[in-house]
RODO-2510 file (C-alpha; in nm, 4 decimals, decimal comma):
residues 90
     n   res          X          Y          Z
     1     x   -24,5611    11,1285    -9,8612
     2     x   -24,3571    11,1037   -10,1474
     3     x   -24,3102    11,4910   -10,1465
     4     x   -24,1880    11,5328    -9,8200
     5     x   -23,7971    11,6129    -9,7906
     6     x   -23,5646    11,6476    -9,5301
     7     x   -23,6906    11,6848    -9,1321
     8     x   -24,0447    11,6620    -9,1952
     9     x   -23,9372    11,3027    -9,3871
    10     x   -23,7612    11,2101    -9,1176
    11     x   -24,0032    11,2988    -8,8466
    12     x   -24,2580    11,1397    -9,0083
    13     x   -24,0849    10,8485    -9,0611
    14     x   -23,9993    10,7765    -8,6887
    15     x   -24,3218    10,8626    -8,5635
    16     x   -24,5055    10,5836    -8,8021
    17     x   -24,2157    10,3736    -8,7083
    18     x   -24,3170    10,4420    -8,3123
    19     x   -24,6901    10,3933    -8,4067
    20     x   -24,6103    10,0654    -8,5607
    21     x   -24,3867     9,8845    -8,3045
    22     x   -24,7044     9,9491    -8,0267
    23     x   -24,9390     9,7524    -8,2991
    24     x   -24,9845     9,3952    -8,3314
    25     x   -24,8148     9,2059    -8,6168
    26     x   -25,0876     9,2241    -8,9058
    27     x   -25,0768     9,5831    -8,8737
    28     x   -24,7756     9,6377    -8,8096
    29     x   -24,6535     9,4759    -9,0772
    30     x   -24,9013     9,6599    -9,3245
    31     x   -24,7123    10,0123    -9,2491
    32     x   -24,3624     9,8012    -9,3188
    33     x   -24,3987     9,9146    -9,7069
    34     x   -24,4564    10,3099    -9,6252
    35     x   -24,2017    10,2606    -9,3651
    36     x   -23,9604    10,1670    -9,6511
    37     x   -24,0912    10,4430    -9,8935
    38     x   -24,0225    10,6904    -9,6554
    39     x   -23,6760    10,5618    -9,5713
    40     x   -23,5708    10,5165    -9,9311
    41     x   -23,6289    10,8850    -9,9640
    42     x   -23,4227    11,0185    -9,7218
    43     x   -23,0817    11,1756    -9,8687
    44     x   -22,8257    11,2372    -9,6043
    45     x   -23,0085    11,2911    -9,2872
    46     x   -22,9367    11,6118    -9,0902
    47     x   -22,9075    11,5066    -8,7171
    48     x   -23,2342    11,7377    -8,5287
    49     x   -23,4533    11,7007    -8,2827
    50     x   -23,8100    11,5511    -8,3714
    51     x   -23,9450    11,9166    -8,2190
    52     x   -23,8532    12,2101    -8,4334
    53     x   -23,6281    12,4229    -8,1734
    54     x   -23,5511    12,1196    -7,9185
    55     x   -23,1786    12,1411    -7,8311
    56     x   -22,9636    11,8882    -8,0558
    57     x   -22,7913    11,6908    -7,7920
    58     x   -22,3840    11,5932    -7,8507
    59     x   -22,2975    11,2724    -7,9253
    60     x   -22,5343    10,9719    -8,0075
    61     x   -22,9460    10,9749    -8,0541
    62     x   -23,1082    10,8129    -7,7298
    63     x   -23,2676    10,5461    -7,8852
    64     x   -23,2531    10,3522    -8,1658
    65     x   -23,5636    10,4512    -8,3732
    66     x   -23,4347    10,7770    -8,3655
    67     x   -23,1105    10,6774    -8,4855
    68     x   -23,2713    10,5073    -8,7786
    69     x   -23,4647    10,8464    -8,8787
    70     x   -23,1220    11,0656    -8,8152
    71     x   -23,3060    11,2315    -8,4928
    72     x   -23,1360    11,3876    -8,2434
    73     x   -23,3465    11,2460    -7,9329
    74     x   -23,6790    11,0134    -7,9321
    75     x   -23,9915    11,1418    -7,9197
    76     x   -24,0945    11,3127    -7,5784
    77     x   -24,4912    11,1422    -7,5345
    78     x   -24,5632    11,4744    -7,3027
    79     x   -24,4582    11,6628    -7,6142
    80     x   -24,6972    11,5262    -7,8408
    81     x   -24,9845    11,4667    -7,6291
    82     x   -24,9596    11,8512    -7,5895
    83     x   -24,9808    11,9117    -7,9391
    84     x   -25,2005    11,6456    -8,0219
    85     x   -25,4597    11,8609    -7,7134
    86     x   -25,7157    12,1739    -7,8374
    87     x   -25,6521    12,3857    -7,9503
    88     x   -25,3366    12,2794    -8,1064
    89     x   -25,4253    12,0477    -8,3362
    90     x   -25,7836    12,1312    -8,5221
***
């Protein structure tokens, strides 16, 4: 992960942040270190949606995880479980 830059750091960094706040403590708390690896990284956040080509919306993000990660909006769950369905993800 330590490669990433920029969005996909970003993205990636709210959606393990998502994951972990629906897990119990133990595990929860083991993704707390990547959590701050990924977080560390991150050099001036550009403000964009977690979907490439999602409109930006004006003003602040709608919740606070994506605030944290610079996104524009949270993460829409019909958006992902669509790309998470054959044959988009292989």
């Amino acid at each position: 992960m330590s490669a990433w830059r920029g969005r996909p750091r970003q993205r990636a960094g709210c959606l393990v942040d998502l994951l972990a706040g629906g897990m119990d403590d133990g595990p929860a708390r083991a993704w707390r270190p990547a959590l701050e690896h990924l977080a560390a990284g991150l050099v001036d956040p550009a403000f964009a949606p977690f979907f490439h080509g999602d409109p930006v919306p004006f003003g602040p993000c709608q919740d606070d995880v994506a605030r944290l990660w610079g996104l524009g909006r949270g993460l829409n769950v019909a958006r992902l479980r669509q790309a998470l369905e054959p044959p988009y993800l292989c």
